[in-house]
C-alpha positions in Angstrom: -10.0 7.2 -0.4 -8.1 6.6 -3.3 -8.4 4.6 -2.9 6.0 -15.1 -11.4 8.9 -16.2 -11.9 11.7 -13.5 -10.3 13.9 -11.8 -13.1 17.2 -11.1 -11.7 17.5 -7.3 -10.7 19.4 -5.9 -13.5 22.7 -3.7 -12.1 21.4 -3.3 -9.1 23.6 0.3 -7.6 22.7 2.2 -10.6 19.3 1.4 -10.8 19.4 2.8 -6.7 20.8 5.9 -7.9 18.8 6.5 -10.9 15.8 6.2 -9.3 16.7 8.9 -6.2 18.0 10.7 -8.5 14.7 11.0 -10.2 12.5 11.5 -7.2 14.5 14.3 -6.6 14.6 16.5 -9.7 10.8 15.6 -9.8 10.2 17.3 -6.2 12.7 20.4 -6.7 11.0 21.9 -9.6 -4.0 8.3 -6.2 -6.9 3.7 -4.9 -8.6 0.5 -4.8 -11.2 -2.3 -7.1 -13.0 -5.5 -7.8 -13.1 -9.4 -9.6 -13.0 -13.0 -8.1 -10.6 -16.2 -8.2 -8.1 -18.6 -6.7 -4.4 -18.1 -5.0 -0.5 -19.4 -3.7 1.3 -20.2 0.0 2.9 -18.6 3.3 2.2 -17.5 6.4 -0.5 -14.7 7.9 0.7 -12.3 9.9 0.0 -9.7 12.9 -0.4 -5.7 13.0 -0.4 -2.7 14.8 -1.0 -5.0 18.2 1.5 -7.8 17.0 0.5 -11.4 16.8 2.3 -14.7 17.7 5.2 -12.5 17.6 7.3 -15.4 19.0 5.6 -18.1 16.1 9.0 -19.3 14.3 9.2 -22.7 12.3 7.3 -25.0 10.1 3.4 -26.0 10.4 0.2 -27.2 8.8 0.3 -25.9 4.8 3.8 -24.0 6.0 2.6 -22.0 8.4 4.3 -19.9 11.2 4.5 -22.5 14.2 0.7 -22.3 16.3 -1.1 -20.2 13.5 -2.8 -23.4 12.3 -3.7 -24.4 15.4 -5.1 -20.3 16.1 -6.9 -20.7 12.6 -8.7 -24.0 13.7 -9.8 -22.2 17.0 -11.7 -19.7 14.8 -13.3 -22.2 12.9 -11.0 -21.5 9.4 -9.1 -25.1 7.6 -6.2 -23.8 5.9 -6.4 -26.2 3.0 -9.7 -25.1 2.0 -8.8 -21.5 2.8 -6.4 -22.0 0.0 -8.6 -23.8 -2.1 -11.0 -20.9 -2.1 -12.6 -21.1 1.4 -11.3 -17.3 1.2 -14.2 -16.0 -0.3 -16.7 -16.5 2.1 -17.1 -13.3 4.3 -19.1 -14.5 7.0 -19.8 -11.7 9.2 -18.5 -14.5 12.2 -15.7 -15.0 10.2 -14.5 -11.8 8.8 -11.2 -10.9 11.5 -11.4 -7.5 12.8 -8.7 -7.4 15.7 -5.4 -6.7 14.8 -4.2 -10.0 16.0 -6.4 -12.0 13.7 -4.3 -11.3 10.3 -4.7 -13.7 7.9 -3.0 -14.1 4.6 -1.6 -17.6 3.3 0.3 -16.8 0.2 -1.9 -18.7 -2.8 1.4 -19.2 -5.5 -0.3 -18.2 -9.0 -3.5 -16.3 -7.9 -2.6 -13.2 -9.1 -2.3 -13.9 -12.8 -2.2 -10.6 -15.3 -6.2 -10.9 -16.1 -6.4 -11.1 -12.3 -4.3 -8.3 -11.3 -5.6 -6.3 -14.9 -9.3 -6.8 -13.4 -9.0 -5.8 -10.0 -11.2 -2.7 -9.2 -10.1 0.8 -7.1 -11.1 1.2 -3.8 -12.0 4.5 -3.4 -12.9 6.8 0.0 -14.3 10.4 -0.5 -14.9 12.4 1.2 -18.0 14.9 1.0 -18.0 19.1 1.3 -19.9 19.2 4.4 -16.8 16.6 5.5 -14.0 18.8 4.3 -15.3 21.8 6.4 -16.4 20.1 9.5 -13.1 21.6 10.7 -12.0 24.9 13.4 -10.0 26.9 10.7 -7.3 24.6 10.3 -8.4 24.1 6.9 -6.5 25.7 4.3 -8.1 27.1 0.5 -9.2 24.4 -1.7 -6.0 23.3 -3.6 -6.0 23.8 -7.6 -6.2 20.7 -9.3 -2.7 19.5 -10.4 -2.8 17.5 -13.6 -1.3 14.1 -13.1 2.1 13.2 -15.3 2.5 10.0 -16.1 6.3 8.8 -14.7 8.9 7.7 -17.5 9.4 4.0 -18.2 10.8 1.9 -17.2 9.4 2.1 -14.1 12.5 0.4 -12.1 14.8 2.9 -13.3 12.8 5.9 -12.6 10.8 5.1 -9.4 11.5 1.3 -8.5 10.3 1.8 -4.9 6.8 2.1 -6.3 4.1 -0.6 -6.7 0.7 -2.2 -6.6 -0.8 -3.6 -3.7 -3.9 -6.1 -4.5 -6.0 -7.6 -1.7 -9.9 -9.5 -1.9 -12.3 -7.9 -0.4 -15.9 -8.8 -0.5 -16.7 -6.7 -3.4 -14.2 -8.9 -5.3 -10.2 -8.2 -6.3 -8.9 -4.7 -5.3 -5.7 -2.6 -5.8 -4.1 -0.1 -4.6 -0.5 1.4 -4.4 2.4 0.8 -2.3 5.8 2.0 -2.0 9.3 -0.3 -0.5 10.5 1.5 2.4 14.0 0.8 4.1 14.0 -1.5 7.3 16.6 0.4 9.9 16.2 -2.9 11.8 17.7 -4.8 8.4 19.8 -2.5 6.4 19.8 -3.4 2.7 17.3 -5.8 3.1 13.9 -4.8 3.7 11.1 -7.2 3.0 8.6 -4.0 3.9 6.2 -2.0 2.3 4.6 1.1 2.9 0.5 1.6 2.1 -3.0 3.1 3.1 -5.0 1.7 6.2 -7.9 1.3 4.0 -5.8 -1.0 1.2 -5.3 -4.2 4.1 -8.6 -3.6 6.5 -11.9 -2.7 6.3 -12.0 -0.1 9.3 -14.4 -0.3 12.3 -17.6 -1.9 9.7 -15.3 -5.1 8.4 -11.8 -6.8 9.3 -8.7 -7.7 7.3 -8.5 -7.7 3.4 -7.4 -11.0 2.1 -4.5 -12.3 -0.3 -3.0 -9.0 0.0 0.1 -8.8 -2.5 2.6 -6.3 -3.6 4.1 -5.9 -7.0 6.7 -3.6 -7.6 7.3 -1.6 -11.1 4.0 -3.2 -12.0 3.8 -3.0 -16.2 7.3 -1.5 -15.8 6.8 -0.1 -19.6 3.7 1.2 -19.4 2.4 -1.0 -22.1 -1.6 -0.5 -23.2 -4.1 -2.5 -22.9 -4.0 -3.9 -26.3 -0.4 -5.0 -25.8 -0.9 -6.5 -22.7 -4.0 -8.7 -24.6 -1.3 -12.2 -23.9 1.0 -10.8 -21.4 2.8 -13.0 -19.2 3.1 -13.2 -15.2 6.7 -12.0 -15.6 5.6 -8.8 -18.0 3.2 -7.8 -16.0 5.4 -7.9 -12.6 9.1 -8.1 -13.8 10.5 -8.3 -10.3 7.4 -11.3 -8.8 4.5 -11.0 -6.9 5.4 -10.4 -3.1 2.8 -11.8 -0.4 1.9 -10.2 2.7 2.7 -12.5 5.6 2.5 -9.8 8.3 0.4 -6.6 8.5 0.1 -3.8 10.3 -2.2 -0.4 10.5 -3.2 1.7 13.2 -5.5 0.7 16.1 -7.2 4.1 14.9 -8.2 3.0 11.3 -9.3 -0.2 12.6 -11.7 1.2 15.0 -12.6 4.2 13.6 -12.3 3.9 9.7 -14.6 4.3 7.1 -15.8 4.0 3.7 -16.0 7.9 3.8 -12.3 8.1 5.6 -14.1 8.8 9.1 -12.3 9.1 12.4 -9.3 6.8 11.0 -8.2 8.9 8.0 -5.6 11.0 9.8 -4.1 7.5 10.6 -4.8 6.0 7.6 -1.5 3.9 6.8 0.0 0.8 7.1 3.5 -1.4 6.5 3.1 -4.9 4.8 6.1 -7.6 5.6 6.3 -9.3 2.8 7.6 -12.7 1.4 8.3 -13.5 -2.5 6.1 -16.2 -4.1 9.6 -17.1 -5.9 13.0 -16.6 -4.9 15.3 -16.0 -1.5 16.5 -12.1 -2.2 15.1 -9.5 -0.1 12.4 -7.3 -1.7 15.0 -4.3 -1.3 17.3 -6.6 -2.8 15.5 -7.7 -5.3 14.0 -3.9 -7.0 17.5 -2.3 -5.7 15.7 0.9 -4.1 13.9 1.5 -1.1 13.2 4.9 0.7 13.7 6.0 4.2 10.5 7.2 5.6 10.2 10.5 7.5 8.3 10.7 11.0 8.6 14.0 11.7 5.4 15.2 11.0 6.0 18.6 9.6 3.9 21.2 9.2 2.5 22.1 5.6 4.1 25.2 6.1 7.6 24.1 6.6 7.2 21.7 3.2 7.7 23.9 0.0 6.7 20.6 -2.4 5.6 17.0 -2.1 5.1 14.5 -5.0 2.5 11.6 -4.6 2.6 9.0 -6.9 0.7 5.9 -7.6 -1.4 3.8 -10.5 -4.9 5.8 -10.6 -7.3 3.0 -11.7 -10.4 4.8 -12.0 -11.5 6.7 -15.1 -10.3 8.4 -17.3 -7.1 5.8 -16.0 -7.2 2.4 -16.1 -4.7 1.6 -13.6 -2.0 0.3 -16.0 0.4 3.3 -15.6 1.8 4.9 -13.1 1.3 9.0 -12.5 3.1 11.4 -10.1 1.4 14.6 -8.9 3.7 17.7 -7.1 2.4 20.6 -5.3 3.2 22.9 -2.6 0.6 21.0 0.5 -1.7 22.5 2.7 -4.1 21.6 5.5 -6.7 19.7 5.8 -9.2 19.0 8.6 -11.8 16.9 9.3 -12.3 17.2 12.7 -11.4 19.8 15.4 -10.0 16.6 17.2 -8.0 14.7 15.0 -4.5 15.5 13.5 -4.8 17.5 10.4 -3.5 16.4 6.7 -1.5 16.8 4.4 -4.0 17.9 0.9 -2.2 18.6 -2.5 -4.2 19.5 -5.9 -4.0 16.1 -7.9 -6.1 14.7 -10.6 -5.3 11.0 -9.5 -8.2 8.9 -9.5 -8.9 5.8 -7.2 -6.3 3.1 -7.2 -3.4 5.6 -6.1 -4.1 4.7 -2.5 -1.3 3.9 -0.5 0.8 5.5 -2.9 3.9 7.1 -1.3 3.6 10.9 -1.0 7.6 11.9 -1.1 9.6 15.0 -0.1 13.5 15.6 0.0 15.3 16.3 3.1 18.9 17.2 3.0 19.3 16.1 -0.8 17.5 12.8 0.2 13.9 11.5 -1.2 11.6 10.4 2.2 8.5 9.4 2.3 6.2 11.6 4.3 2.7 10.4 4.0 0.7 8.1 1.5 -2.8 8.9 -0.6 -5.9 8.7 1.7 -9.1 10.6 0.5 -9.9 12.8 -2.1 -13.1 14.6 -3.5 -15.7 12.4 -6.2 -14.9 15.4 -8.5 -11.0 14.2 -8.2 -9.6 17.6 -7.9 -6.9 17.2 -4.7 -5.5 14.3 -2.2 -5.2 14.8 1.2 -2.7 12.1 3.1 -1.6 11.7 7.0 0.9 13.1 8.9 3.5 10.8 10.0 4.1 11.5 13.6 5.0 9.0 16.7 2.0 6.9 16.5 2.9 5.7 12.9 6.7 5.5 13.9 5.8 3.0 16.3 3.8 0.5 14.3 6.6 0.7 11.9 9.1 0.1 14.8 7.5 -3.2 15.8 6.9 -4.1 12.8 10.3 -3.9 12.1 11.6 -5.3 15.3 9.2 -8.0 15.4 8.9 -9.8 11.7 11.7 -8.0 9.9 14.2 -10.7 9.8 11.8 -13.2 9.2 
């Protein structure tokens, strides 16, 4: 697989339009890695099972009411989880079931050298993989060299971001995209990424001090320039902490480093909570997009766009790329779903990015960056049918308006 201080949102409507407006001209014509350190404060969360769904209200460190008290029972002390008692990955002590989600937000952990050293987190997927199929394979896609997307960022595809999370291999990233909230209209606090990005699959548990931050390096800046760069350069619209997560029961049983049985269901929605500020994430970037479960067939889509922040060479995940082809199928097993694959030169660290399509004049997202080759030719991202439209459902029902 491919794997601060808030600025106030700067004329909010237009930016709205300007960026659906660019998603769509784009469509009518991908990853994850690794370094070490110390974090900020909130609550942990649940996922595609739900968890304490009824924990409202202040406790220990500011935690959801009973999550201490669950945290204790598994043998983890939230102050010196927060004071770096994070990093140890006991195998005891790693949480695998969806249920066990833990996240305190760590205010100030993800500082630029932080977020500038965090490695991709890559899943590939082999030959003999990619044919292990029934015919439901399509050609090999031709590679589609990536574009990098115009700057700034917030005016041209605001709904885009990075996601970071620990791992035990050190600080990660991957991409993300802010999705609308039907249960909360105009102010969604959810996010939109890979399985792979928040939990280890059926060998690990949950990813820790899992973070989104939208129009990351929002003018694509080099590396020389950002040699001093602030919090608030780096991520113009804050740092946004994951205090609920979900991904499908599927990834977390049957995922993989190579993708496995979990790819096809390879996705996830963060609920997320600002380190600074009260505004709504949607609020706060002014664009969110509506995401599309009807699962349509390869055939009936004439172009999708994926886009993300590749961070693997030749990139170096400080800019963000788009890639647009017309996709075909993918199969990796006779008895899983098949996927979406587009030609794409995006390297790891584009995981989790949003894979977008337009419906009635409208930009959706329809899928998100899974796997992809070593030779980084082509993506390949799920279908979005009813068992994806359900974890977003409760997560929507369950911790939106929190």
């Amino acid at each position: 697989m491919r794997s601060t201080p808030m600025s106030t949102a700067p004329r909010r409507v237009r930016r709205t339009a300007l960026v659906a407006a660019g998603l769509v001209t784009a469509l009518t014509l991908t990853a994850c890695g690794s370094g070490q350190e110390e974090a900020a404060a909130k609550p942990a969360g649940g996922a595609s099972q739900a968890a304490d769904a009824g924990a409202t209200g202040g406790g220990e460190a500011g935690l959801p009411a009973g999550l201490a008290d669950r945290l204790k029972e598994q043998g983890i002390d939230v102050d010196q989880w927060k004071d770096g008692g994070w990093k140890n990955w006991d195998r005891d002590k790693w949480l695998t079931e969806a249920k066990d989600f833990v996240n305190p937000m760590i205010e100030g952990l993800w500082k630029p050298d932080r977020m500038k050293s965090a490695q991709e987190a890559d899943k590939t997927v082999t030959t003999k993989d990619a044919s292990a199929d029934l015919g439901a394979t399509d050609p090999e896609p031709a590679p589609v060299e990536a574009v990098a997307e115009k700057t700034p960022y917030h005016r041209n595809a605001a709904p885009v971001g990075k996601v970071f999370f620990d791992s035990p291999e050190g600080s990660m990233v991957c991409s993300g995209t802010v999705i609308k909230d039907v249960n909360h209209p105009g102010k969604s606090n959810l996010v939109w990424t890979a399985g792979h990005c928040v939990h280890a699959g059926g060998n690990g548990g949950w990813y820790r001090n899992i973070a989104f931050v939208p129009s990351y390096n929002d003018l694509a800046k080099s590396e020389a320039q950002l040699a001093d760069a602030t919090t608030t350069e780096m991520a113009p619209y804050g740092t946004w902490w994951a205090n609920w997560a979900s991904t499908s029961n599927q990834w977390i049983q049957g995922g993989s480093e190579e993708g496995g049985d979990g790819a096809a269901y390879d996705y996830s929605v963060l609920h997320v909570k600002p380190e600074q500020g009260s505004k709504s994430l949607e609020e706060t970037v002014g664009a969110a997009l509506e995401v599309d479960f009807s699962a349509p067939s390869a055939t009936e889509v004439p172009s999708m766009g994926a886009w993300g922040y590749p961070a693997a060479a030749p990139y170096n995940g400080l800019r963000m790329f788009k890639c647009v082809d017309r996709p075909g199928r993918l199969s990796l097993s006779p008895s899983l779903p098949t996927m979406y694959r587009i030609g794409c030169t995006m390297t790891g660290g584009s995981s989790g990015g949003g894979w977008f399509r337009v419906v009635d004049g409208e930009t959706k997202l329809v899928s998100n960056t899974s796997i992809g080759p070593l030779e980084n030719t082509w993506l390949a991202g799920p279908r979005l049918g009813p068992e994806a439209q359900a974890m977003y459902q409760n997560m929507s029902k369950t911790y939106g308006g929190q």
